[in-house]
N, C-alpha and C positions, 0 to 999 in steps of 0.2 A: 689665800687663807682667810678663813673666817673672821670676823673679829669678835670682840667681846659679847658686842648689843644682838649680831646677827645669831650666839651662840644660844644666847639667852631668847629671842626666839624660836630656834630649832627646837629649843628643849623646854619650851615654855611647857608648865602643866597646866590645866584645866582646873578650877575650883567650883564645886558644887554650891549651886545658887543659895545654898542656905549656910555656907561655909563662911565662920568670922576667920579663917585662917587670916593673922596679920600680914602685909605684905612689907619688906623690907627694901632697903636702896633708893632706883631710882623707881621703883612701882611702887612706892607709898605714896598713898594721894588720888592713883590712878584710880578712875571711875572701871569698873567692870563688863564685860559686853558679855549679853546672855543669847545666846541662842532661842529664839523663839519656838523652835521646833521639838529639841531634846532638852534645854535647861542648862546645858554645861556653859559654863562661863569660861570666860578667857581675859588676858590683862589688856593684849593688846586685840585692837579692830581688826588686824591683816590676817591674826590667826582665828578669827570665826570666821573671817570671807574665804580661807581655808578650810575651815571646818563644814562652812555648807556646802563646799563641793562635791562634799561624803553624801548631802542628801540626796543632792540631785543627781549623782551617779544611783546611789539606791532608789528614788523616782523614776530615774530611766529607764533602770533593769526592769524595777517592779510593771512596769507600762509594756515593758518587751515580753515578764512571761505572763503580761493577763493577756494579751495580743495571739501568743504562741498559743495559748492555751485555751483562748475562749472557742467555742463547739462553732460547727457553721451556722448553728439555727439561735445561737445568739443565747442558749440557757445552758449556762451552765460553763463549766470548765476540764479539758481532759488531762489529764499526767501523759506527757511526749515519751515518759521512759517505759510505761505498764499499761497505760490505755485507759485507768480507771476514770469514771466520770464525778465531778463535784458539784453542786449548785455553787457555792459561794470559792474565791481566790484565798479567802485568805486559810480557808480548810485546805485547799490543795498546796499552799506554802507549806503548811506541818506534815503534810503526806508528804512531802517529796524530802523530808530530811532521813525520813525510811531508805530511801535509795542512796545517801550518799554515806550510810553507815555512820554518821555522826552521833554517838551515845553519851551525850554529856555530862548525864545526872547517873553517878556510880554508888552503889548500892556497901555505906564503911563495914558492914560483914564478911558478903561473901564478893564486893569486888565486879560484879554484877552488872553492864550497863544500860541505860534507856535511852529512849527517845525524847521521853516526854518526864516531868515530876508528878505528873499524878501518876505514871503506872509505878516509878519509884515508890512512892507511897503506900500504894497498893501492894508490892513486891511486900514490902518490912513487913508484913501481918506473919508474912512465913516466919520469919525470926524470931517471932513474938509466939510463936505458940498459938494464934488466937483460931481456934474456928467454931467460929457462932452460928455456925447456920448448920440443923438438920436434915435429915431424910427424914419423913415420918415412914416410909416405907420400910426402909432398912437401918437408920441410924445411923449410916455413914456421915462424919460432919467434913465440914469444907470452912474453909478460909473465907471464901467469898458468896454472896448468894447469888451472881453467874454461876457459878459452877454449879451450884447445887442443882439451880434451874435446868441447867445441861441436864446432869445425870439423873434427873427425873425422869429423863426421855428414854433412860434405858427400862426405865420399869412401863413406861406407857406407851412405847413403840412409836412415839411421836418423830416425824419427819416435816419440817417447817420447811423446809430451801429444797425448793424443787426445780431441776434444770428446763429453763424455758426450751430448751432444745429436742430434748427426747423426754424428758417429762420424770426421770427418775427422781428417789427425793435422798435426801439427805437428813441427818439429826444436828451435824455440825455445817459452818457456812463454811469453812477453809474444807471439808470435804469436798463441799460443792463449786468448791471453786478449784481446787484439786482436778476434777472431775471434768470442769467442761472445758477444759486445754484439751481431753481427748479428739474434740469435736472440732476442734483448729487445725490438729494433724501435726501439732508441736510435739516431736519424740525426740529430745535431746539425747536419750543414750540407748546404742543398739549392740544386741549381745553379740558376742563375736559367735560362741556357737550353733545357737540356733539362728540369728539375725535377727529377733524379736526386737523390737520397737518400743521404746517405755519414754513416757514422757518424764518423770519422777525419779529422782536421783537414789530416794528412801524406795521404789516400788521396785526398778532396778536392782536394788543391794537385795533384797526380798529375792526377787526372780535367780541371780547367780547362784542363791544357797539351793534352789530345786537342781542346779547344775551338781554344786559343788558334794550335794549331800548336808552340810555345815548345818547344826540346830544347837544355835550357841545359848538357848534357854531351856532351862533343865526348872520339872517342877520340886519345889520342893519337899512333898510328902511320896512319891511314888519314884520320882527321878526320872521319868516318861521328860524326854527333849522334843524339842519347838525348834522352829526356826523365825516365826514370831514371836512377837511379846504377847500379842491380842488372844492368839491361839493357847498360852499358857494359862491366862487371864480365862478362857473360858471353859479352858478344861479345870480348873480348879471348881467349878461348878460339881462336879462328878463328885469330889472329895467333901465338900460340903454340903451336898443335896439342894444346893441355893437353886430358887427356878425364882429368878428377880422380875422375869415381862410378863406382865398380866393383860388379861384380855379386861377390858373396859367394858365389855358387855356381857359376858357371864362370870368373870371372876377367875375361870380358869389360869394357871399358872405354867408359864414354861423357859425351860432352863436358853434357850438361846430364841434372838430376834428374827431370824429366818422362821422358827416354827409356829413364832409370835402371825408373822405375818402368814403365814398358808392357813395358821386357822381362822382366820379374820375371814377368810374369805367364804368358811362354809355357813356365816354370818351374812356376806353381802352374795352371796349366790357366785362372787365370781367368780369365773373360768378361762382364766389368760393365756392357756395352750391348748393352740388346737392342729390336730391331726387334717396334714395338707389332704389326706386322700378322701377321707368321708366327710371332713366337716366336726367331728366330735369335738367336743371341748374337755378339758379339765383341771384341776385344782391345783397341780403339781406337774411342774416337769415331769417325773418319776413316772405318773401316770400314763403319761403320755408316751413316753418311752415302750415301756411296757404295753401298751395299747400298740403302738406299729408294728410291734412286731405279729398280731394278727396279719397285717396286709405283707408282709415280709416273710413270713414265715421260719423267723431264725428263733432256736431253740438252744439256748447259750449253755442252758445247763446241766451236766451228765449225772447218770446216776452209774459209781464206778463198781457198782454189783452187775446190773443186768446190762446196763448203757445203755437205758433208754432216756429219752431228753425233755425237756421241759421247757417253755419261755419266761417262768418264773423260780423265782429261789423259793420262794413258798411251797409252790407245787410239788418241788423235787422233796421238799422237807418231808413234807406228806405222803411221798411215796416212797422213801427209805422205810420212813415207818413200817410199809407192810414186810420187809426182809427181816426174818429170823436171823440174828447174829449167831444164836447160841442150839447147835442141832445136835440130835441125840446121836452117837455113832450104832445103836443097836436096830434101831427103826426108825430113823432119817427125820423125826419128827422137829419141830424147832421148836424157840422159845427166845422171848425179847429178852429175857435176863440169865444170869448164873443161878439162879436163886430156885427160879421155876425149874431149871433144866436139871439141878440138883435135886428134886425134888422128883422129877419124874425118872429119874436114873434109879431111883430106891426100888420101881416097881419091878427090874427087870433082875435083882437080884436079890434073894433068900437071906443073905446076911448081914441084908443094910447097910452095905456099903457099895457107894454106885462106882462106878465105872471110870475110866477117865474121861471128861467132859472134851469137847473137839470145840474152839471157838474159831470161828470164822473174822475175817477184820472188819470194823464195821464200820458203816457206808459215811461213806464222806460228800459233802457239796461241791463239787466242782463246775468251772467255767470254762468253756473256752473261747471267750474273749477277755478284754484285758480289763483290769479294773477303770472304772470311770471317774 
């Protein structure tokens, strides 16, 4: 059993170096032992040569992961759990508290946890109501002016983070970094029905709803359902006329970032698709498409009056045009409207009233291949 003295050092506390707390019994009088390293004081000597064993177990450790961790070329440092690389140890000590989910600084609102107390801090602005920072473009304000800076880039079609790999760009870094796990062949989840491959947990749940049918986002002026958010998000474009990406070099205006970027190009002359057979190049996929089918000679799309064929939806448009919908029954004459065909039905009868009119169905666009 214990005894008294050995009890009272088990349970000795520690008093802070600037601490008058009085000491009572037999520790009045006692001189103080202060830790050189962290400052905690103790009454008796046996419990700080205890207390630095704590250091030097954390000197060990700390010497074990700059060791684990230091690159072979001697700059820098890697995370053993994600691979990421650091110049300095003691940025890779705060990174690695990411991987062990330790959220220590809780947000008294909403409950909320961090990493770190500066993103704590940064979090509270939401609570507050505060957003100081504008769009001049749109007005949209923001909380922070990261953010703002982000969504700048949707009006300026700006892409910074571009994959050293295949050279694609990105507007966000977590895209890009999204993005080049493609390039490792990392696909944690694969669909039972087709077998497709998805590295992304979020790109995955995306990919089942093409399965399932499922568009659990509904807009709300039209009621038109999504199966993304981003997709709702930019069909709402349609209902407000908003064309937010502007071309930086004529001014021009357009409602989505794809169209941002093809027109860019009749600017830089590019022509990033070209036809394996001649060498052609052009602006757009679409073109290109369209362009093979010269060397192929597929003709997808029927005209369901006469059935003759086209390689373009355009062409067909223009060639329904020349079919009369609306024909006279007394002299087989036609006419594009009700209007005209009424009109010319007056001449074949004395009492000005024409005839029964014979409408034909009128010509519709069809394919026969499948939509793309």
């Amino acid at each position: 059993m214990m005894g008294k003295k050995g009890a009272e050092k088990a349970g000795a506390v520690p008093f802070p170096r600037s601490s008058s707390a009085p000491l009572s019994g037999s520790q009045a009088g006692k001189k103080l032992s202060v830790c050189s390293l962290c400052g905690e004081t103790f009454v008796e000597s046996k419990d700080l040569e205890s207390h630095l064993i704590i250091h030097n177990i954390k000197e060990s450790y700390n010497r074990k992961v700059e060791k684990s961790a230091k690159k072979p070329d001697g700059k820098g440092f890697t995370c053993d759990v994600c691979g990421k690389d650091f110049l300095h140890l003691s940025r890779l000590k705060v990174h690695k508290k990411t991987h062990t989910g330790e959220k220590r600084f809780k947000c008294e609102v909403c409950d909320k946890g961090f990493y770190f107390m500066s993103h704590k801090k940064t979090h509270m602005r939401t609570h507050k109501g505060e957003k100081r920072y504008d769009c001049e473009v749109c007005n949209k304000r923001f909380y922070f002016m990261s953010h703002m800076q982000t969504h700048m880039r949707t009006h300026t079609g700006d892409k910074p983070y571009e994959c050293d790999l295949c050279g694609k760009s990105f507007s966000l870094q977590c895209n890009l970094q999204r993005h080049k796990r493609t390039h490792f062949g990392v696909k944690r989840y694969r669909c039972e029905i087709c077998g497709k491959e998805i590295a992304e947990h979020s790109g995955f749940q995306v990919h089942m709803r093409m399965h399932s049918g499922l568009k659990p986002y509904k807009c709300d002026v039209c009621g038109k359902e999504f199966s993304q958010t981003a997709h709702v998000q930019r069909h709402m474009f349609i209902h407000t006329n908003e064309k937010p990406y502007s071309c930086q070099l004529c001014g021009k205006n357009f409602r989505w970032t794809a169209d941002l970027q093809r027109h860019h190009r009749t600017h830089t002359g590019e022509k990033p698709y070209k036809c394996d057979v001649c060498d052609k190049t052009f602006y757009h996929a679409s073109g290109l498409r369209i362009h093979s089918r010269t060397h192929t000679g597929e003709k997808p799309y029927n005209c369901n009056v006469c059935g003759k064929s086209f390689s373009q939806a355009s062409n067909l448009k223009t060639h329904v045009g020349k079919h009369k919908n609306f024909v006279c029954g007394l002299c087989d004459e036609g006419f594009p409207d009700s209007e005209k065909l009424t009109a010319h039905m007056v001449s074949h009868t004395s009492s000005g009233d024409p005839p029964q009119i014979e409408e034909l169905q009128p010509c519709s666009v069809e394919s026969t291949t499948e939509p793309q």
